[in-house]
Each structure stands twice: as structure tokens, then as C-alpha cells.
FILUMVO-9387 format. One record per residue (C-alpha): x, y, z; residue in one letter. Coordinates in steps of 0.1 Angstrom, whole numbers, plus 5000, padded with zeros to 4 digits. Each point is the difference from the previous one (the first is absolute). Example, Ala and Ser with C-alpha at 12.3 -4.5 7.8 and 13.67 -1.06 7.14 Angstrom:
BEGIN
512349555078A 501450344993S 
END
This chain:
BEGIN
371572926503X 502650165025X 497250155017X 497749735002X 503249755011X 500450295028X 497250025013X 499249624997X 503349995018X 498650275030X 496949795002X 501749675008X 502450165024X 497150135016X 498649665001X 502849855021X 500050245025X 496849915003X 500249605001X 501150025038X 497050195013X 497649804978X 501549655012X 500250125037X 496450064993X 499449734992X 501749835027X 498350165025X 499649905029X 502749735010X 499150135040X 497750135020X 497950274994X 499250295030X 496250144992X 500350315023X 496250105011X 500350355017X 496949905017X 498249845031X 498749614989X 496450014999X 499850294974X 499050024966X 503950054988X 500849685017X 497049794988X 501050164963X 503549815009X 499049665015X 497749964970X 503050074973X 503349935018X 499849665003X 498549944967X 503550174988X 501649795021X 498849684983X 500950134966X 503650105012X 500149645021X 501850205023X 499050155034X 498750335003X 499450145037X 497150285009X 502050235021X 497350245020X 501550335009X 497350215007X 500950415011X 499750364986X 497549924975X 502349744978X 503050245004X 502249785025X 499149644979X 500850264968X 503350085015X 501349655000X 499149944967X 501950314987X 503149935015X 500349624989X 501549884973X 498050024961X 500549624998X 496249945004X 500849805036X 498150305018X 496850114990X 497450195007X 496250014999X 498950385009X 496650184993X 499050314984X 501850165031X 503149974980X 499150334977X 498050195035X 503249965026X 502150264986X 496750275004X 499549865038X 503849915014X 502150354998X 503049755003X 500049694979X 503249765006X 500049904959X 499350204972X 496449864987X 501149974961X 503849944998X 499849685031X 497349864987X 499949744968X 496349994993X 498949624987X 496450015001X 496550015014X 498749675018X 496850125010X 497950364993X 497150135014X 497850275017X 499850145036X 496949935023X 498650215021X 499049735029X 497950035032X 499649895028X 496749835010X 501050025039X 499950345001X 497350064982X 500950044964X 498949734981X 499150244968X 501350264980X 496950245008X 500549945042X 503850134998X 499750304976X 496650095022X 501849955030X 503750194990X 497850274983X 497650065030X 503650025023X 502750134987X 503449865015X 498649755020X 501049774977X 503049804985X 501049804972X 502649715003X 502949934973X 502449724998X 502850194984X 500350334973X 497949874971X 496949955024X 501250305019X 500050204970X 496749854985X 498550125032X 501350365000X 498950054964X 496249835016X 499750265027X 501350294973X 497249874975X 497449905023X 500550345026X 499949795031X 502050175027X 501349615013X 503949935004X 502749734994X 500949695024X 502849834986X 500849645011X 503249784989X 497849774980X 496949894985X 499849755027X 500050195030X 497550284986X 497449714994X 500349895034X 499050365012X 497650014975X 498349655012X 500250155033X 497850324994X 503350215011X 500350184968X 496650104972X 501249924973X 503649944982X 501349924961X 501949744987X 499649754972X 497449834993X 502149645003X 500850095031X 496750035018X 498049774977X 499449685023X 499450245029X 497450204976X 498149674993X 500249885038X 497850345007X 503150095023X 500750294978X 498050154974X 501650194963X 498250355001X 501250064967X 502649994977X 502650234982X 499249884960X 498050214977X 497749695000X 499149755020X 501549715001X 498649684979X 500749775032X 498850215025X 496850214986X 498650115025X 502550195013X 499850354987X 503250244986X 501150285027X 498550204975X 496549865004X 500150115036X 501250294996X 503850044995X 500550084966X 503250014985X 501149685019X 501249784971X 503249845011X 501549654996X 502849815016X 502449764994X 502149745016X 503050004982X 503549804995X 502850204995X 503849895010X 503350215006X 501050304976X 502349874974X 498649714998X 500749834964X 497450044970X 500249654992X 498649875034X 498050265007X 498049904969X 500749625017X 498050075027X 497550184987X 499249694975X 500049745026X 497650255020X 497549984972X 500549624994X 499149995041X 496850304990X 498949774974X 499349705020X 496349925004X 500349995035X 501450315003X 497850174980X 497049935014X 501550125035X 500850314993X 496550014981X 498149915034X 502350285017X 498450274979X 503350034981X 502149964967X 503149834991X 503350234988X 502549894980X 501150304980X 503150024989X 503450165017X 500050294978X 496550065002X 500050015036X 502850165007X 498550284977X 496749995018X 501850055036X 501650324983X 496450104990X 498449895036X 502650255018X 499150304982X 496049895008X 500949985037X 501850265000X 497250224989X 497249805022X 502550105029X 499950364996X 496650054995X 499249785030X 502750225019X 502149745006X 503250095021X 502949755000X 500649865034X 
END
């Protein structure tokens, strides 16, 4: 009986230490809340957060602000997050680029696992290969006959290290001698790509959709070991042959390191209440993606997982940190 009055004891003090947390959890959020997008408006992070944020919002019946602070590939939105408080006030929606900037940026001004609480994924999805129909490439088969027939004449545009990276691992797989243009956002690359100043570029699918149905630029193909149910006709990278190209991305929440387990898990189930929404579903359907909602611990485990993939991917695509 000593025993079990012991450790019934341990578990209720346990339990009150816990009762703040929880009920500051459940509190949340009596102010403002700062969504830090480390991104140019206009791209597919940003569209990912004006189709979730103010859902949230309206749930918390508080005001939550879209803070765009694009730079560095996410790092200098990132930053912010990672030195504010873990109160859930400042938070942060950051792609796949999260678990690719410490292989790309020699210096980074956070450590990627300890500064980061992750929450959850909003939105996943693959990378598209897209073309541009004013220079000429309005097909899969006129770009790889093109790059093949003149090698380095060519490059491919990225909007920030998980497109970058995608498209180093496509010339590794596919042989093409082409080379890397970045640009500070998905927005600005599509503008060159309308243009015919740049072939060809990647980046999500949900980003370039409406300009892929206006005919302004065309999805060569896609990085899934299938193709996709919503666009079929658009063949995998390895149908055109870049084998080896199977990689998805995310657009993730995550808030500051430290941040308690109790609202971590908060957030993460008022995203999925906000995922669940028919509305929102069938959005993020049309966009060729898939609703998140895994769990903190999941995620955070699957960051740890991503890291030691990219770090891999980076070194056989001789990657140097910049």
C-alpha cells in the first residue's frame, strides 16, 4: 500500500505542476498572434498561410497578423521566430527548407533543432518541375531535348533550398549539365519564368497552379513516384527521365524552442480542426496537395529523420555550404 500511496502521491504532484501549462493552454490566445512568413507574398508558403491563419484566427476570436519576411531562404523570418518568446504569440510557417538550410548556409544564426518547437504540417506536397511556354518549353520532352543537345546553356530556377535542392538532385539523376538560379521567392521566379528569362524552374505545385491552367506556365513533371490523381497528365521526373527524384515538401508550423507541450499539442489540434473544414479540404485538393496535422512528437521526430536525408542528398549532390 506504501508504494502504491507513493507513487499515487508522485503522480498527482506531477499533475499540478502540470495544471498551469494545461490551463494556459487552454487560454491561449488572450492577444495577438505574429504568423512570421520568411517569404515574399505571392508564393506558395504565403498562400499555405492566408488559407489557414485566419481560419485560426476565428477559432481563437483573436487577431492573428501574416508577417512577410522574406530572405536567405526562410533563415532571416526563422531567426525571429527563434529568438521570441515560447508563448505561441510568434509563429512560424517554414517549408521543407527548414531540415536543407544547415547543408546550404555554413553559418546558420539558430540551431535548427533546439530553437525550433515543431507543431505541425499545414499543407504537404511534391515539387514541379515547371516550364516556360515563352521560351519555348512547353513539354517535358522539348527541355530534356534541348538541355541534353547543349550542355550548360541552360538553367533551372528555385525559390529557396528545398526547390534548390530538388533541382540539384534532378540534374545529378537526370545528367543534364544545367545550373542553379536562385530567387528570393516563388513569386519573383514565376515572373521570369512568364517572361521566357529562365527554361524552366521548381516549386510546388500550389504555387504555379492557376498560372499552369492559364497556359502561362506549363508542370513538366513532377517529383512523386506517381502521378498525381488531380493532375494525370503530368508525368513523375522519373517518366522523363530523372530517376531517383522522389521528394516531397512541406509547409510547416513550428514556434520557438521551449515552447510548452501542452500548447504545442493546442495548436496542432486547432490546425486540424481548421484542415478538416470542407472548404479547406477541397483547396488544398485542387492545389495538388494534402492536409498535415501530425502530431508534435511525430513531427518533431520526422524533422530529426529529414536532416539526416538531406544531409545525405547534399553530399552526393556535392553540395558545399555557402
Amino acid at each position: 500500500m506504501k508504494r502504491l500511496n507513493r507513487r499515487t502521491a508522485i503522480a498527482g504532484a506531477a499533475g499540478l505542476a502540470l495544471a498551469p501549462a494545461l490551463a494556459r493552454a487552454q487560454e491561449f490566445p488572450t492577444k495577438q498572434v505574429r504568423v512570421i512568413v520568411p517569404y515574399p507574398a505571392g508564393g506558395g508558403t504565403d498562400l499555405v498561410a492566408r488559407l489557414i491563419v485566419p481560419r485560426l484566427a476565428e477559432r481563437w476570436k483573436q487577431t492573428a497578423i501574416i508577417d512577410n519576411k522574406g530572405g536567405a531562404s526562410g533563415i532571416l523570418g526563422s531567426e525571429i521566430v527563434a529568438k521570441s518568446a515560447p508563448d505561441g504569440y510568434t509563429l512560424l510557417i517554414m517549408t521543407s527548407a527548414h531540415t536543407i538550410n544547415p547543408f546550404t548556409t555554413k553559418t546558420l544564426p539558430y540551431d535548427t533543432e533546439r530553437d525550433f518547437t515543431p507543431i505541425t504540417p499545414l499543407v504537404a506536397g511534391v515539387i514541379a518541375l515547371v516550364g516556360s511556354p515563352k521560351a519555348g518549353f512547353d513539354t517535358a520532352e522539348k527541355f530534356m531535348t534541348a538541355a541534353r543537345a547543349n550542355p550548360g546553356k541552360y538553367a533551372f530556377g528555385s525559390t529557396e533550398n528545398t526547390t534548390r535542392m530538388v533541382g540539384e538532385l534532378f540534374r545529378l539523376k537526370s545528367g543534364l549539365k544545367i545550373e542553379n538560379v536562385a530567387y528570393k521567392g516563388a513569386a519573383p521566379m514565376m515572373q521570369e519564368l512568364a517572361g521566357g528569362h529562365i527554361p524552366v524552374g521548381f516549386t510546388s505545385p500550389l504555387t504555379v497552379m492557376s498560372h499552369h491552367r492559364a497556359g502561362t506556365l506549363r508542370m513538366l513533371a513532377v517529383s512523386s513516384g506517381k502521378r498525381l490523381a488531380v493532375l494525370p497528365e503530368i508525368p513523375t521526373m522519373a517518366e522523363i527521365g530523372a530517376p531517383g527524384v522522389d521528394q516531397s515538401a512541406w509547409f510547416s508550423l513550428f514556434g520557438p524552442g521551449g515552447m510548452p507541450p501542452a500548447l504545442a499539442q493546442r495548436l496542432r489540434d486547432d490546425v486540424v480542426a481548421v484542415l478538416a473544414e470542407p472548404e479547406v479540404r477541397a483547396k488544398i485538393a485542387d492545389l495538388a496537395s494534402e492536409p498535415g496535422g501530425e502530431a508534435p512528437a511525430d513531427f518533431a521526430e520526422r524533422v530529426k529523420k529529414e536532416l539526416t536525408t538531406w544531409r545525405e542528398i547534399a553530399k552526393e549532390a556535392g553540395i558545399q555550404p555557402e
